[in-house]
N, C-alpha and C positions, 0 to 999 in steps of 0.2 A: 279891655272889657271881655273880649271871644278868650282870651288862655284862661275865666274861670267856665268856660262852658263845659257839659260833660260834649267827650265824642258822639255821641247819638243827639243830641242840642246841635255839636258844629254841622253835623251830616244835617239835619231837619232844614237849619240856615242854608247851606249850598244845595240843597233841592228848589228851597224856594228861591233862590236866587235863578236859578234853572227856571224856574214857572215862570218868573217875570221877564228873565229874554224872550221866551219864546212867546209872550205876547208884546213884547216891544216895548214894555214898560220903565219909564226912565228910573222910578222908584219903590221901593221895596215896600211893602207896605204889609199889617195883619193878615191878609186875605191870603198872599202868597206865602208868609209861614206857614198858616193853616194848611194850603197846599202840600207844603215842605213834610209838616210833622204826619202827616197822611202818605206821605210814598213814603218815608222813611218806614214805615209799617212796623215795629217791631220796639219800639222805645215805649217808656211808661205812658205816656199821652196816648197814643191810637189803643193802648193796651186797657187804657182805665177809659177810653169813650167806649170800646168794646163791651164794655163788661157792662156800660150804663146802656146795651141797647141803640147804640146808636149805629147806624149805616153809615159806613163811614164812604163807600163808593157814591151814596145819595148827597152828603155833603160836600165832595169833591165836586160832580158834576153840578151843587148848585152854588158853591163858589165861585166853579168857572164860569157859570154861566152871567152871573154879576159881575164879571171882572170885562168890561170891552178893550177890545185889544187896540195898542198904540196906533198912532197916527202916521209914523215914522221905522223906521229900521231899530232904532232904541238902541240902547248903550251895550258894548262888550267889554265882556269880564265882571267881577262884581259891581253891582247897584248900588246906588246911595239910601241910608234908610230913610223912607220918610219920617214924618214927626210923629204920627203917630204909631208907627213902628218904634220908635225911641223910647216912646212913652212903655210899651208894651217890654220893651226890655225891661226899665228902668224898674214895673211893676212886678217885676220875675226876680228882678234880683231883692227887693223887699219881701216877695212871699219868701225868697229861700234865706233870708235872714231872720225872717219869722220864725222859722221851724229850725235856726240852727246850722239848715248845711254849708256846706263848704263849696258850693258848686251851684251854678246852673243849668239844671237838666230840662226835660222836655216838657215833664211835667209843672214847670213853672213858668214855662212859657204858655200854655196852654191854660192855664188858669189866669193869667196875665191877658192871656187873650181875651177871654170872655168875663174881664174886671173892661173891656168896653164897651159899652152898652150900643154905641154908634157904628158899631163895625159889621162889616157883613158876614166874619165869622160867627161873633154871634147870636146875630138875626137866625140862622141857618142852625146853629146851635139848638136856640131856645124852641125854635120849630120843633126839635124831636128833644124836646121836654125835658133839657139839659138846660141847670142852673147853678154858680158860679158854686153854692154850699155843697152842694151833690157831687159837683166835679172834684172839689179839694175833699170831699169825704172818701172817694173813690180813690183817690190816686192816692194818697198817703195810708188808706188802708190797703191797696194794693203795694207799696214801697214795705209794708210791715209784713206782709206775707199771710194778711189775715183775709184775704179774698173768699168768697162762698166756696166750698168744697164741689160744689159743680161742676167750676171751671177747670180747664184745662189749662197751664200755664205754662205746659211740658216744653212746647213749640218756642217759649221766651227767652229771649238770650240776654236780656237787661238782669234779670234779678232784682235785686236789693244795689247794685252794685254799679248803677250807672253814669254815679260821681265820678269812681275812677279815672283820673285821667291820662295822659300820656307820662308826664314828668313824673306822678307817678309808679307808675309802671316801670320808670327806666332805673328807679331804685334795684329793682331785680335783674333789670337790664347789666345792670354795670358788676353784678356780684356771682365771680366766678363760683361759689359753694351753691347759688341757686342752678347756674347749669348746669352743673357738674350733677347737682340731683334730677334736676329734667333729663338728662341723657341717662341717668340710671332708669329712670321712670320711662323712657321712651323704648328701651334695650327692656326691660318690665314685662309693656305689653307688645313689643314684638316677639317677644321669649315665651305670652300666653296666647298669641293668634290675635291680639287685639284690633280692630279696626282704625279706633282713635282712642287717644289717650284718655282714663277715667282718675278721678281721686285716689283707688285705691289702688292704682300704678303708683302713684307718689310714696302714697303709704307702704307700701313696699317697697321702694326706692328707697324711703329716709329710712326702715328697719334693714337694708340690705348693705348701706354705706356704713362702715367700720370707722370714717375717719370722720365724724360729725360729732360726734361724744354722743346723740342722742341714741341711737342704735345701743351703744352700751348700756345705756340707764336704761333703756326699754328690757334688753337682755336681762338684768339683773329683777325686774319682776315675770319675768319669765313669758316676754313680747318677742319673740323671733318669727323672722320670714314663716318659717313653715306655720308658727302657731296665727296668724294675721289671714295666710291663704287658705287656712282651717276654718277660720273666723267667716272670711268672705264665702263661703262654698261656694267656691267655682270650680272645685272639682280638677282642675288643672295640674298638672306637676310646676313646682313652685321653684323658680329659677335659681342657681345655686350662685 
């Protein structure tokens, strides 16, 4: 079930799995993902309660403070879910079949969460005037990038793009012509003083590699390095 979760969904999980050792807790339960998607700070979930107003430091503390801690030293290494943790998956992976994706991210767990009405997430929720239509209106208009222009979303490292997975990923992993362009792109912006790599390092990378065909076909409407670092004004001398 965990290889369709997005990485910021598996990270939310092993936080909360972390919150219930340290209260001795033999099972995993709503309360401690809540926790989870809350340190994890930085996934669609804490990103779309943010934007609805909610304190999310006031939630944590009153999570924890409903949660008493074990009887006993409690279990190491991962917990077993309770049921109604199961249930809470089970209703994440039907919201993201609703909408089509391919993945379980945070934001559907956290809409899953507060489809339980008995949970102490969200009791704690609905206290700061957070309601199950409100959250899935939030987070899938922030997945769409259509958030109030007020916000600031600079600081977000999820994007649009939090499906992403590892296996994913390792498509680019395994294909020498994408290194081969990061290494141009990274020799790019060491060549313009860069601190970190930016997109149009790439883009000057893939107009700089001669053996990609695509450099050629840009050449032929008249797309060359110099004319791109023209385009970006950065002012820079443009790496030969």
């Amino acid at each position: 079930m965990h290889e369709r979760f997005s990485d910021r969904a598996r990270h939310a999980m092993a936080l909360a799995n972390r919150e219930a050792l340290k209260l001795s807790h033999d099972n995993l339960a709503p309360a401690h993902l809540m926790l989870g998607l809350i340190a994890e700070g930085e996934c669609v979930a804490a990103e779309a309660l943010r934007l609805l107003n909610v304190d999310l430091k006031k939630v944590r503390e009153k999570v924890r403070t409903q949660l008493s801690r074990g009887s006993n030293g409690g279990p190491v290494g991962r917990i077993a879910h309770s049921e109604p943790l199961k249930d809470v998956i089970n209703l994440a992976i039907a919201e993201a079949r609703k909408f089509n994706h391919k993945y379980i991210g945070t934001e559907h767990l956290i809409i899953a969460i507060l489809a339980q009405a008995d949970s102490i997430p969200y009791r704690v929720l609905a206290e700061q005037g957070v309601n199950i239509e409100t959250l899935r209106e939030q987070t899938y208009s922030l997945l769409k990038g259509s958030v109030d222009d007020t916000h600031d979303l600079a600081h977000s490292r999820h994007g649009e793009f939090e499906w992403v997975h590892q296996q994913e990923l390792a498509k680019a992993f395994r294909s020498p012509k994408f290194w081969h362009t990061m290494i141009l792109a990274i020799d790019t912006a060491n060549r313009l003083g860069a601190s970190e790599l930016e997109p149009k390092h790439i883009l000057l990378a893939l107009v700089r590699d001669t053996d990609n065909g695509i450099a050629e076909s840009l050449k032929e409407q008249g797309v060359t390095a110099e004319w791109v670092q023209q385009k970006l004004n950065d002012g820079e001398p443009t790496p030969a």
